[in-house]
C-alpha positions in Angstrom: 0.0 0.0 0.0 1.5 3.0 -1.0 2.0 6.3 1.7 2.1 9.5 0.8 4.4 11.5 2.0 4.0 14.8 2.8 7.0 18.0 3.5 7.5 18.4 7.0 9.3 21.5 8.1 12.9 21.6 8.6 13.9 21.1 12.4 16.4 24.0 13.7 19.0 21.2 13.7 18.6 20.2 10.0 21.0 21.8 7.8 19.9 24.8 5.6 19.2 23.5 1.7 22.0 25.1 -0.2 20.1 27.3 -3.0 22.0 28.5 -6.2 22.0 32.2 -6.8 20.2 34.0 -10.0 23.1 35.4 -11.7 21.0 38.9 -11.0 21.2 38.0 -7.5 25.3 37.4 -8.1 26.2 40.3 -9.9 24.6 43.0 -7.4 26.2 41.5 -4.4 29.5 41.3 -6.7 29.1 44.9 -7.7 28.4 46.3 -3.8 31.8 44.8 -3.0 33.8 46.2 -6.1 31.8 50.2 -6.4 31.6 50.8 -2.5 30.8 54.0 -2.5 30.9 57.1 -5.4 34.5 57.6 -5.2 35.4 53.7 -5.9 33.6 54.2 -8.8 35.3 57.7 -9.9 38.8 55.9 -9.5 37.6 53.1 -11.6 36.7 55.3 -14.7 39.9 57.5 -14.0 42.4 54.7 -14.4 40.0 53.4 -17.5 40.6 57.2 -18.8 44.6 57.2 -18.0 45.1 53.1 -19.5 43.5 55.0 -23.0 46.2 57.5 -22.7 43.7 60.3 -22.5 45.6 63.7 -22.1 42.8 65.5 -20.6 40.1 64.4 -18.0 37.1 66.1 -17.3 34.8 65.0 -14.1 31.2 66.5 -13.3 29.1 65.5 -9.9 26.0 65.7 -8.8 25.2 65.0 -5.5 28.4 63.6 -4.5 28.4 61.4 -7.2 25.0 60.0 -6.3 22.8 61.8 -8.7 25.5 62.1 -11.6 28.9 61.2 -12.5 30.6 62.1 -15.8 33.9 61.6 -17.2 35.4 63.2 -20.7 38.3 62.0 -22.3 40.6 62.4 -25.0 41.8 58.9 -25.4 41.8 56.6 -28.4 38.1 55.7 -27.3 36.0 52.3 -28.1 35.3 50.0 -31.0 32.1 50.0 -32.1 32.0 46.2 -32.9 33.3 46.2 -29.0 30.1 47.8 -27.5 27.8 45.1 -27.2 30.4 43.3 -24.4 31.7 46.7 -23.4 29.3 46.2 -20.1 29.6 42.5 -19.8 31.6 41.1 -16.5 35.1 39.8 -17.4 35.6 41.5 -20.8 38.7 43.4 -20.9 41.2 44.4 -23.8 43.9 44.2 -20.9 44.9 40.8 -20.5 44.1 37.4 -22.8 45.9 34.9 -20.2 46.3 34.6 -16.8 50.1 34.6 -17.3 49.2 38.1 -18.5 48.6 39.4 -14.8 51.9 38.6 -13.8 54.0 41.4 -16.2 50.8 43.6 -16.2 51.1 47.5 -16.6 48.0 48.5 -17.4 45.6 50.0 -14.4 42.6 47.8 -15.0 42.3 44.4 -15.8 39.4 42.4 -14.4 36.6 43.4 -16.8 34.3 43.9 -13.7 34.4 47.9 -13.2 31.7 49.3 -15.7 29.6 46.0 -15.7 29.4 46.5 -11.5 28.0 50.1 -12.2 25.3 49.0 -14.5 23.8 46.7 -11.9 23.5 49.8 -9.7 23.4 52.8 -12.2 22.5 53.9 -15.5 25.2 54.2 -17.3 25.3 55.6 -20.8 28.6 55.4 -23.2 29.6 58.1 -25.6 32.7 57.3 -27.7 34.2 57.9 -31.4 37.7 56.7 -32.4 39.9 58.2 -34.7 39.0 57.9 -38.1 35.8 58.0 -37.8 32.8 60.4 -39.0 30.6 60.4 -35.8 30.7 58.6 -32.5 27.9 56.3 -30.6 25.8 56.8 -27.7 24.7 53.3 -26.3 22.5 53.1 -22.9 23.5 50.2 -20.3 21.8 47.9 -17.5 22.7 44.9 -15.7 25.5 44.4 -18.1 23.9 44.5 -21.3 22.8 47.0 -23.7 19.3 48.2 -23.8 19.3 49.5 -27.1 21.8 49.4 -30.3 24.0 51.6 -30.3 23.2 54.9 -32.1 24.8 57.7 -34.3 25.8 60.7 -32.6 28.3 64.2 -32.9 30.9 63.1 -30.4 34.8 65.0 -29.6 37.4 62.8 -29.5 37.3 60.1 -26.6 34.9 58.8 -24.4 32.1 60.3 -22.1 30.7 57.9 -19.6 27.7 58.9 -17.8 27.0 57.5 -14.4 23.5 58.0 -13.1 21.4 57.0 -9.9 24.1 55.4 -8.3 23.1 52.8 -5.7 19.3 53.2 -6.6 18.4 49.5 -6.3 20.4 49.2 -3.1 18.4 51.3 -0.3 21.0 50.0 2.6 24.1 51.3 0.9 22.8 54.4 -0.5 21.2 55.4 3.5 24.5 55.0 4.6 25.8 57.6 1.5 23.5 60.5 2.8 26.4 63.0 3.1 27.4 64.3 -0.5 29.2 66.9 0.6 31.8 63.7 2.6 31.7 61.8 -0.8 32.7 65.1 -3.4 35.6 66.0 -0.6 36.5 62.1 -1.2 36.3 62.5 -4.8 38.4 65.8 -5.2 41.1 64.2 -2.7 41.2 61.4 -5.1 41.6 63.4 -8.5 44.2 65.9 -6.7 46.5 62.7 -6.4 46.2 61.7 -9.6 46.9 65.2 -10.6 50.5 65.1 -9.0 51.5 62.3 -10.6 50.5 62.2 -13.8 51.3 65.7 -15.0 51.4 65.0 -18.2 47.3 64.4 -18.4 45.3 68.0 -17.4 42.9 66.8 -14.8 39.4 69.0 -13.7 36.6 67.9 -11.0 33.6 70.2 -10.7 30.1 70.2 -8.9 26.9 70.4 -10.9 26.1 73.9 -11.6 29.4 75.2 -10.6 31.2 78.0 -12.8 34.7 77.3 -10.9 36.4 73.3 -11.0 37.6 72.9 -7.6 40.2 70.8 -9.2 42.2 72.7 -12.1 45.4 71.7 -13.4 47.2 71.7 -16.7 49.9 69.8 -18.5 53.1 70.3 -17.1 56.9 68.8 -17.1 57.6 69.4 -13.5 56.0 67.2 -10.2 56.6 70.0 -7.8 54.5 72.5 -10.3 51.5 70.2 -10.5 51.8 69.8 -6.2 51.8 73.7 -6.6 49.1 74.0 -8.5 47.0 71.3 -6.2 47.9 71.9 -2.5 49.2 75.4 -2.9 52.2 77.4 -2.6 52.4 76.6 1.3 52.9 73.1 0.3 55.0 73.3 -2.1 57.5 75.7 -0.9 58.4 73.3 2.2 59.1 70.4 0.4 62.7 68.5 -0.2 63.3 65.9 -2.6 62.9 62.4 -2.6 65.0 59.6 -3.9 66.7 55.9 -3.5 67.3 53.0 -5.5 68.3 48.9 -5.1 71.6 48.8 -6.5 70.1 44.8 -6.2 69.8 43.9 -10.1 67.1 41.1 -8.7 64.9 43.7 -7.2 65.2 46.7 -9.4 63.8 48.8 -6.8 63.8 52.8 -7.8 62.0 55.0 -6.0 61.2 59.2 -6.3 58.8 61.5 -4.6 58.5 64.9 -2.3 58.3 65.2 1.4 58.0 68.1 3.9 60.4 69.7 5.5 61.0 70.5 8.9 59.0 73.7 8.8 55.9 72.0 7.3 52.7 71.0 9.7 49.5 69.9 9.3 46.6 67.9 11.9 46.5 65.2 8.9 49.0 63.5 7.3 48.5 63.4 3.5 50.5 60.0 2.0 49.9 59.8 -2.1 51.8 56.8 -2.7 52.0 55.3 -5.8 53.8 51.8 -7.6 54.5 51.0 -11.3 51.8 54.4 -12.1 49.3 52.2 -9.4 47.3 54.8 -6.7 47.8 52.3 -4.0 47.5 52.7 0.2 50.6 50.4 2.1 49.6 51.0 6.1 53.2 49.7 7.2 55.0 52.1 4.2 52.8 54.9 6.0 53.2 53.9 9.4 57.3 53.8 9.6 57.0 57.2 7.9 55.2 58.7 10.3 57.6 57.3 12.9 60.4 58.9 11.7 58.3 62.3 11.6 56.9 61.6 15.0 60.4 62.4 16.6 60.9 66.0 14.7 57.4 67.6 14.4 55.2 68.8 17.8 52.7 65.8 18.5 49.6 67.6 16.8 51.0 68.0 13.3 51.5 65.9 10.2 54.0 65.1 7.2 53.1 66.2 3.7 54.2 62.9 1.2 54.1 61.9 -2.1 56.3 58.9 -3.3 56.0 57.1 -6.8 57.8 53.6 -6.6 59.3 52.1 -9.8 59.2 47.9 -9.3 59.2 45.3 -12.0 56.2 43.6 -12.8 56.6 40.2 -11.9 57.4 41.6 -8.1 54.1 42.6 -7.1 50.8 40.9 -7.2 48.4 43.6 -7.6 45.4 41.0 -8.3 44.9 41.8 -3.9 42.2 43.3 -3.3 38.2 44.2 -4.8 38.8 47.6 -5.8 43.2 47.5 -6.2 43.4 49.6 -2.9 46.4 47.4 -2.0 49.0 45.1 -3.6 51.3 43.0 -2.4 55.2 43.5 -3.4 57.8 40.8 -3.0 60.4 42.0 -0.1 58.3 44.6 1.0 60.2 44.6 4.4 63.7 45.4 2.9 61.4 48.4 1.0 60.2 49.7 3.6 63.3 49.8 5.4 65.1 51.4 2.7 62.9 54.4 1.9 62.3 55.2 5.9 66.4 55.2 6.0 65.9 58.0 3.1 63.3 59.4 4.9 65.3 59.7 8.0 68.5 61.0 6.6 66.5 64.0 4.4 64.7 64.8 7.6 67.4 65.5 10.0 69.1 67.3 7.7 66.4 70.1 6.6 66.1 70.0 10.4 69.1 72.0 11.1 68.0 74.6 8.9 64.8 75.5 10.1 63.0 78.3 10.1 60.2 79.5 11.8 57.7 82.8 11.0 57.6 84.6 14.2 54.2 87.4 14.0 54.4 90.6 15.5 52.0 93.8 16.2 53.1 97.1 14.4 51.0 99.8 14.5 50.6 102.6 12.0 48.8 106.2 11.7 46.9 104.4 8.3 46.4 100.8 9.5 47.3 97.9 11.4 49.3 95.4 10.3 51.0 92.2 11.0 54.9 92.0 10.2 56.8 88.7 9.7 60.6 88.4 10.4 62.1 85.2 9.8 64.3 83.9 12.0 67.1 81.4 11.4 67.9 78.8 14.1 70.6 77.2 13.2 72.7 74.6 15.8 75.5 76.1 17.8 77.9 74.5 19.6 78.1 75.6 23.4 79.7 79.1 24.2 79.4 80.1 20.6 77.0 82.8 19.7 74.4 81.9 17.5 74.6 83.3 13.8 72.1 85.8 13.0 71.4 87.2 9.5 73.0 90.8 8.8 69.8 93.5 8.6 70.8 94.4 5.2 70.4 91.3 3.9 67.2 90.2 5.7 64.4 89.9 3.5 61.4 91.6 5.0 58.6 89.9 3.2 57.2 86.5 1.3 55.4 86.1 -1.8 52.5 84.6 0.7 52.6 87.9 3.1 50.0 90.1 1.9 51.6 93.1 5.0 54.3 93.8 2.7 52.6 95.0 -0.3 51.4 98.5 -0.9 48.2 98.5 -0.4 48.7 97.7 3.4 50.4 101.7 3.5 47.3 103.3 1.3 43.7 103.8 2.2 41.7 104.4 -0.7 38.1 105.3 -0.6 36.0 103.8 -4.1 32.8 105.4 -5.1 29.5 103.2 -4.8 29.2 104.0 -8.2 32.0 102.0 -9.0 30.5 98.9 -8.6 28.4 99.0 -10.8 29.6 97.2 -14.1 30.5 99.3 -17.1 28.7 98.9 -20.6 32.6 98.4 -21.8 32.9 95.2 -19.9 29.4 93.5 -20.3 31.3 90.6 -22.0 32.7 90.0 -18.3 29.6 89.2 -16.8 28.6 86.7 -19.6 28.3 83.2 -18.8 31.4 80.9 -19.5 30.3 78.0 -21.5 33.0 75.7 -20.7 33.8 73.0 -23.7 35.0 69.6 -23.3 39.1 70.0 -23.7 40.2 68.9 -27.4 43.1 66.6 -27.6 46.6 67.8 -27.8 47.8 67.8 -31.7 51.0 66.5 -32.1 52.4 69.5 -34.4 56.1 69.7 -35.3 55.5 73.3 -35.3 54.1 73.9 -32.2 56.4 71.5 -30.6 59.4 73.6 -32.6 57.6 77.2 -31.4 57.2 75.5 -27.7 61.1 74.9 -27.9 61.6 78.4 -29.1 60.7 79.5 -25.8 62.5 76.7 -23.4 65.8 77.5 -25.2 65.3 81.6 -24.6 64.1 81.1 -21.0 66.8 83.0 -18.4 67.2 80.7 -15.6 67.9 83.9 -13.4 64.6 85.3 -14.1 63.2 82.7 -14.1 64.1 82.3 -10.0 62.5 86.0 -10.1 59.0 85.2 -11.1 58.9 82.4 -9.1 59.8 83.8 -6.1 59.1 87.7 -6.2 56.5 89.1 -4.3 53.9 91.7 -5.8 54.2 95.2 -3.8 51.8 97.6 -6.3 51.6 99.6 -9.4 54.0 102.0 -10.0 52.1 103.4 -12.5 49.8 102.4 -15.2 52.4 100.4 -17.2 54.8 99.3 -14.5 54.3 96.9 -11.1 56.7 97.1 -8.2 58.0 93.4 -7.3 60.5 92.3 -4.4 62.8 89.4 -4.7 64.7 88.7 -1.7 66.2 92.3 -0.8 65.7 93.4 -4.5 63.3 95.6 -5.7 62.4 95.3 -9.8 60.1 97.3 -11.5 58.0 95.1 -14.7 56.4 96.1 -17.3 52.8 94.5 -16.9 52.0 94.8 -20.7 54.9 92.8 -21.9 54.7 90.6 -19.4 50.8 89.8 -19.5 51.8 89.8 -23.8 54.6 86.6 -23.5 52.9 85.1 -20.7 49.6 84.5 -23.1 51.9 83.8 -26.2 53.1 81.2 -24.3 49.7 79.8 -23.0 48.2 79.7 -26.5 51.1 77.5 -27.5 51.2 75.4 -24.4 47.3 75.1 -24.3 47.0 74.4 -28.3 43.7 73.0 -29.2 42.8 72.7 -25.8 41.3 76.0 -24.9 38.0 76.7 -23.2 35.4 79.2 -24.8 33.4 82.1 -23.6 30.6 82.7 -25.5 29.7 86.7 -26.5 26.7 87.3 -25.4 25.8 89.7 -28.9 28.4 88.2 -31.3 29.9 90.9 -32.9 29.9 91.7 -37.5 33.0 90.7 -38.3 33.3 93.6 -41.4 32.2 96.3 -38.9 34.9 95.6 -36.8 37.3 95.9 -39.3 36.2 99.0 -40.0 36.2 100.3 -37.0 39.8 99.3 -36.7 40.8 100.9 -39.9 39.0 104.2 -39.1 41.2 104.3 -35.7 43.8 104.1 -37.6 43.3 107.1 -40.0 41.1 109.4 -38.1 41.6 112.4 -39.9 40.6 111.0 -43.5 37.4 112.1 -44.8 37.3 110.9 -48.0 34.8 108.8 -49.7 37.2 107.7 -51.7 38.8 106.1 -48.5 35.6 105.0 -47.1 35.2 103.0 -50.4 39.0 102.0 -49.8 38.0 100.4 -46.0 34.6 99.0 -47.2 36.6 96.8 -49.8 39.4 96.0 -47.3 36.7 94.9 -44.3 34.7 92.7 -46.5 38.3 91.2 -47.9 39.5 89.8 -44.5 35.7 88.8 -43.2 36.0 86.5 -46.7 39.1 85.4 -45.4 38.5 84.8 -41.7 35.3 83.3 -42.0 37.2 80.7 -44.6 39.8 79.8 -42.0 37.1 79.9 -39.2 37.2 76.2 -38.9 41.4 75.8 -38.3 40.4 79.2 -35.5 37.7 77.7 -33.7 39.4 74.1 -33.6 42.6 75.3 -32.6 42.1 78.7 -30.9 38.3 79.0 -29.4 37.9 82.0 -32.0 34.6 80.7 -33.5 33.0 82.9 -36.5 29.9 81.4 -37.4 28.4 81.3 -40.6 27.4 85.0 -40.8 30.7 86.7 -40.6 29.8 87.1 -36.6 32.5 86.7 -33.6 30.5 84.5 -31.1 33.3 82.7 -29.4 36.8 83.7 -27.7 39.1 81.4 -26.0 39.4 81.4 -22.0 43.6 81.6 -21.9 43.8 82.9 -18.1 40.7 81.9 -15.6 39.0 84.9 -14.3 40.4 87.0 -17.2 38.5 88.3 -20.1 40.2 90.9 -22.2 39.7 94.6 -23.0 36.8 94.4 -25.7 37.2 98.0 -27.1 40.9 96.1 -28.7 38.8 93.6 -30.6 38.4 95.3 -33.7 42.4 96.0 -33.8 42.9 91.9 -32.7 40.2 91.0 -36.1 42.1 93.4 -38.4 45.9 91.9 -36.8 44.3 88.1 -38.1 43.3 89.4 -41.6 46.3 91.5 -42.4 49.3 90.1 -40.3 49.1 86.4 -40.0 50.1 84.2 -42.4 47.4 81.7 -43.5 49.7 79.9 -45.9 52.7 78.0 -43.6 51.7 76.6 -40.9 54.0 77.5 -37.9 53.9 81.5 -39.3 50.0 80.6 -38.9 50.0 79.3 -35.3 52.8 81.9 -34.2 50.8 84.6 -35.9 47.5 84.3 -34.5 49.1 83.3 -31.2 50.7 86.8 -31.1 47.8 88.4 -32.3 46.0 86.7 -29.1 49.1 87.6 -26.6 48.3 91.4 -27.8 44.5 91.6 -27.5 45.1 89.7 -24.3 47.5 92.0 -22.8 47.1 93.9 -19.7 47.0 97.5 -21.7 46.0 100.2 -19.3 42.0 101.4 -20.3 41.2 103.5 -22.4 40.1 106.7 -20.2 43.0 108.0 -18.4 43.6 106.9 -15.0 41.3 109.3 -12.0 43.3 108.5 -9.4 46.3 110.5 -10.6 46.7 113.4 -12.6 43.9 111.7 -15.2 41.3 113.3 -12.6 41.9 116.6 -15.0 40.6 114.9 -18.3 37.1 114.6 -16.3 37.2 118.2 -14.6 38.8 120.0 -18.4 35.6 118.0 -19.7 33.4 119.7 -18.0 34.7 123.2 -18.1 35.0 122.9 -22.2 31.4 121.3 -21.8 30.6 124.7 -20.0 32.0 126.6 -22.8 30.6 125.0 -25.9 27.3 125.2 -24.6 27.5 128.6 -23.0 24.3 129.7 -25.2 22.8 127.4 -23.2 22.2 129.0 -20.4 19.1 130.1 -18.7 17.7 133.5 -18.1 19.3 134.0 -14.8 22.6 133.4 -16.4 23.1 129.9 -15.0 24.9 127.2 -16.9 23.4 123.6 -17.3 24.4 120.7 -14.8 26.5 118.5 -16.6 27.9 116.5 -13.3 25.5 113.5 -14.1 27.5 113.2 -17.2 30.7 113.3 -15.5 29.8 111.3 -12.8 29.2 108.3 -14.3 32.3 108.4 -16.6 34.3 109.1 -13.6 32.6 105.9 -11.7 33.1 103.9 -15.5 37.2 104.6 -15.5 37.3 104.2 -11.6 36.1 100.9 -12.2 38.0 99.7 -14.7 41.3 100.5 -13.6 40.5 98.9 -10.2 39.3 95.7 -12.0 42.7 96.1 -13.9 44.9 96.1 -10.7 43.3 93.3 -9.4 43.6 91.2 -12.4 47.4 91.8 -12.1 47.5 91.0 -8.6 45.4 88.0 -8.4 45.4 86.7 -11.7 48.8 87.8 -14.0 51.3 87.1 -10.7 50.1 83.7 -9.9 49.8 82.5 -13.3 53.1 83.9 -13.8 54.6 82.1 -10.8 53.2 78.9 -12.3 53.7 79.0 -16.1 56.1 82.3 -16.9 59.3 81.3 -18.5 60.9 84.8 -19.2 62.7 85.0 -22.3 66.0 86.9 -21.9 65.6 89.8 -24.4 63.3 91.0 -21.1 66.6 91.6 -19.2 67.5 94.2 -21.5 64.4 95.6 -23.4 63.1 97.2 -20.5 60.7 94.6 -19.1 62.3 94.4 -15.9 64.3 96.9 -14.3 66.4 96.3 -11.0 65.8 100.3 -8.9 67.4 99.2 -5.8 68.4 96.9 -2.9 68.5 96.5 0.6 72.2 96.5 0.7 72.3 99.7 -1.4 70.0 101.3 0.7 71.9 101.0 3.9 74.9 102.5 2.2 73.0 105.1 1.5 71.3 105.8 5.1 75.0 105.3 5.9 76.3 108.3 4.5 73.6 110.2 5.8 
């Protein structure tokens, strides 16, 4: 007789059933484990970005990452017959064979990145490669496509679009509530990457923003990018870094800046990285900041960055989820080695430090804080201890803001001189920031670019880097201190080299700023010529300009193309300016010189040879660009007659004017407001100079050395002289 047999529940003894997992169910617990948070996943699509040997790298946020994440690159981009797998887990164009991992160089290699983010984002791929006519756009979830790909206008690279992050995974995204946490993560991360690979030009900006909170260009030199990232204060306390194995089995080489004795902060900030590899190495970090521990007071913290040369087969960097660690073959004997380096460079800036003692001064204008450095040097006992002569103490740093002129003058500025002047409306526009071009590989840029390495003077050089900006002389010339030298520069030269340089540096990889009314191409032109002969009234001549105008708008508007691609100097299909290029942030040139800068490209640049093209029109931009004093004369000086001689010939002219009591008509309204227009612009001048020209100068100048004798800069005195001088009194 047969039973039936029915399920009985499982006791609490009986051992669970063993279920297999939907491969749904697989890939979202896989992907929480590699993208733990925004910032994993920024790091991912970085190192995708640098292994494509992008050269510029463009990051936009929302929310912390949350809302929106988006990448632009300029690297060789995707296949299109690769997109369908692009997504998929373990698909990677990095390795074939296991055996591959071992000698491995490039930053990714598991395949599992991008396919993790689609089983908790939306993530939408942009790419085009070279050769082709347009690029793709191709939408992604839970690692396949939901749609073919699709034509599209693409720039060069590849623009990944993260979106929702974490939206199926209510636990992990709770946990995420602080954005503001996750962006300071995110622009810690991209400043590291900065510093290391200078050669790529890196910017991180919120949603929304006008300003990238990270900002750095190409550049040859380690310490400049630190510079350009963590500041001056940073920068200027660090000593260099380096050891090597002389072991040929270990091949150990090893390179880097720390701080100095006179460098503290309440954090320490370690950027470590191996074969090219952002890693973290606790017991590396943790014998450096033992050897720190015994020089700096208990509260403050090293500043280190180390970049560690290995060979391949040494380190297993297959460790860890998300390649936060690796694992390096006699990583004891490492260790030891660079915290012997570490050591030895320590104690030795140690017996040169220097320390910035602050104290009260006051004066009949203002109060201000004086600096005087102090050099405490070891002495041996009974001996006095060595103090710097007063005639050869420098006074002030390029980071003191009590030594410049200003701090001695109290100036009192109109209300009306806020307001913005009709002259600069293109100041206030919006900047419509483009997506970096890539960097052409031009013989003649790269011959022009040498040009101006091979004229640099090294003495200057030290100059600019170090000097320290005092004031304005007047309207052409700056007073700057170096060490207990004062120079006077010519701010229009410099401001003229300094963006003839830029242009160069920055070729086809210029921002834009849109004009807000783009401007006739032939009525510039004739504007320009006009200027130029002002006492012609001839019709003859006007026919003469007419014909000459619509000649070079022909012209530019045929080479408007090679202008907007290399230079941001777009002409659109009218004959109408509507783009210029962005060559120093926070700087927008004098917009009464454009119809001189549109005549300079028509009638002085030539179109035909290349390198005479790029010089031209990059000479043509160092001139418009220039710092040129405004047009009105300056009121706070002996310009303040122009404005008072106005009015009195005003007066004259219109003595018929008058009423029947014999009184003249108020023309102070008129004044007035050109007063308050000039006041304005020559303060927005001097404060370009100070806070834009001077520290891009310190970062990018290289001073040719025709400037030591033409007049640029001009030595007035010393400290030493001085004292001879008070002497002989």
């Amino acid at each position: 007789m047969d039973i039936e047999q029915q399920d009985q529940p499982h006791s609490p003894t009986d051992p669970p059933k063993i279920n297999r997992l939907s491969d749904s169910v697989v890939n979202r617990i896989a992907a929480g484990e590699v993208i733990q948070r925004p910032v994993s996943a920024v790091k991912e699509l970085i190192e995708n970005s640098l292994d494509a040997a992008s050269t510029s790298i463009n990051l936009l946020l929302k929310d912390g990452g949350l809302k929106l994440i988006q990448i632009s690159d300029d690297g060789h981009g995707i296949r299109y017959e690769d997109l369908p797998i692009l997504c998929e887990r373990h698909t990677t164009s990095k390795l074939s064979s296991f055996e591959d991992l071992m000698s491995i160089k490039s930053m990714g290699f598991r395949g599992e990145a991008l396919a993790s983010m689609t089983y908790v984002s939306h993530v939408t791929v942009t790419t085009i490669t070279k050769g082709q006519l347009h690029g793709y756009r191709v939408s992604y979830r839970d690692g396949a496509m939901e749609h073919e790909p699709r034509a599209c206008a693409a720039v060069k690279g590849t623009q990944i679009m993260v979106e929702n992050l974490f939206y199926n995974m209510t636990a992990r995204k709770k946990t995420l509530q602080s954005s503001a946490d996750d962006y300071s993560k995110i622009v810690d991360l991209v400043s590291r990457f900065a510093i290391h690979h200078n050669n790529v030009s890196f910017s991180c900006r919120k949603h929304g923003a006008t300003r990238a909170d990270v900002h750095t260009v190409v550049t040859s030199s380690t310490l400049d990018a630190i510079r350009s990232v963590y500041g001056v204060s940073v920068a200027r306390n660090l000593i260099k870094l380096e050891a090597s194995d002389n072991d040929p089995s270990s091949v150990f080489e090893m390179h880097g800046f720390m701080s100095n004795a006179n460098y503290a902060a309440k954090k320490i900030t370690m950027v470590l990285f191996i074969n090219d590899r952002l890693v973290e190495w606790s017991a590396l970090k943790r014998a450096i900041e033992i050897v720190y521990a015994t020089t700096l007071p208990k509260a403050s913290k090293p500043f280190v960055y180390i970049s560690i040369v290995l060979p391949p087969e040494n380190i297993d960097v297959n460790v860890h989820p998300t390649k936060r660690e690796v694992s390096v073959l006699n990583q004891e004997a490492i260790i030891e080695q660079i915290q012997s380096v570490v050591e030895s460079r320590l104690r030795s800036s140690d017996e040169a430090r220097t320390f910035q003692e602050q104290t009260g001064r006051q004066s009949s204008l203002s109060q201000n804080n004086t600096s005087k450095e102090v050099n405490l040097s070891p002495t041996t006992p009974g001996s006095r201890s060595q103090k710097v002569p007063v005639h050869k103490l420098v006074r002030t740093d390029s980071l003191d803001p009590a030594g410049r002129l200003h701090a001695y003058v109290q100036t009192k500025l109109d209300g009306h001189i806020e307001k913005t002047a009709s002259l600069n409306a293109v100041r206030s526009s919006v900047r419509q920031r483009r997506n970096p071009k890539g960097s052409l590989d031009l013989t003649s840029v790269q011959e022009l670019l040498d040009e101006i390495n091979n004229k640099c003077d090294p003495g200057m050089m030290d100059i600019v880097r170090h000097c320290t900006y005092i004031g304005m002389a007047d309207d052409v010339f700056a007073v700057i201190q170096h060490n207990t030298h004062l120079y006077l520069v010519n701010v229009v030269n410099l401001s003229k080299e300094l963006i003839y340089q830029q242009v160069l540096s920055r070729f086809a990889r210029l921002n834009a700023i849109s004009i807000s009314d783009p401007l006739p191409l032939k009525d510039l032109i004739i504007l320009a010529l006009k200027d130029e002969d002002l006492d012609s009234e001839c019709n003859d001549e006007d026919h003469l300009q007419e014909k000459i105008a619509e000649m070079n708008s022909e012209l530019l508007k045929q080479k408007s193309e090679i202008m907007d691609e290399f230079f941001s100097i777009y002409i659109d299909k009218h004959g109408n300016v509507a783009t210029l290029p962005v060559i120093l942030d926070q700087y927008t040139p004098d917009m009464d010189r454009i119809p001189e800068f549109v005549l300079c490209l028509g009638n002085d640049v030539d179109w035909e040879d290349e390198k005479n093209c790029i010089q031209g029109v990059s000479v043509a931009l160092g001139n418009f660009y220039a710092m040129h004093p405004p047009m009105l004369p300056n009121p706070s000086g002996e310009g303040l007659l122009f404005y008072k001689k106005r009015k009195v010939l005003d007066n004259c002219t219109k003595e018929n004017a008058c009423d029947s009591t014999g009184s003249n008509i108020d023309n102070d309204k008129v004044d007035h407001e050109l007063l308050s227009e000039a006041t304005t612009e020559w303060a927005q001048r001097e404060w370009t100079i100070q806070h834009v020209l001077f520290p891009s100068m310190r970062l990018f100048f290289k001073p040719p050395v025709s400037m030591a004798t033409n007049g640029t800069f001009v030595k007035v005195t010393s400290l030493e002289r001085l004292y001879k001088t008070f002497e002989r009194c």
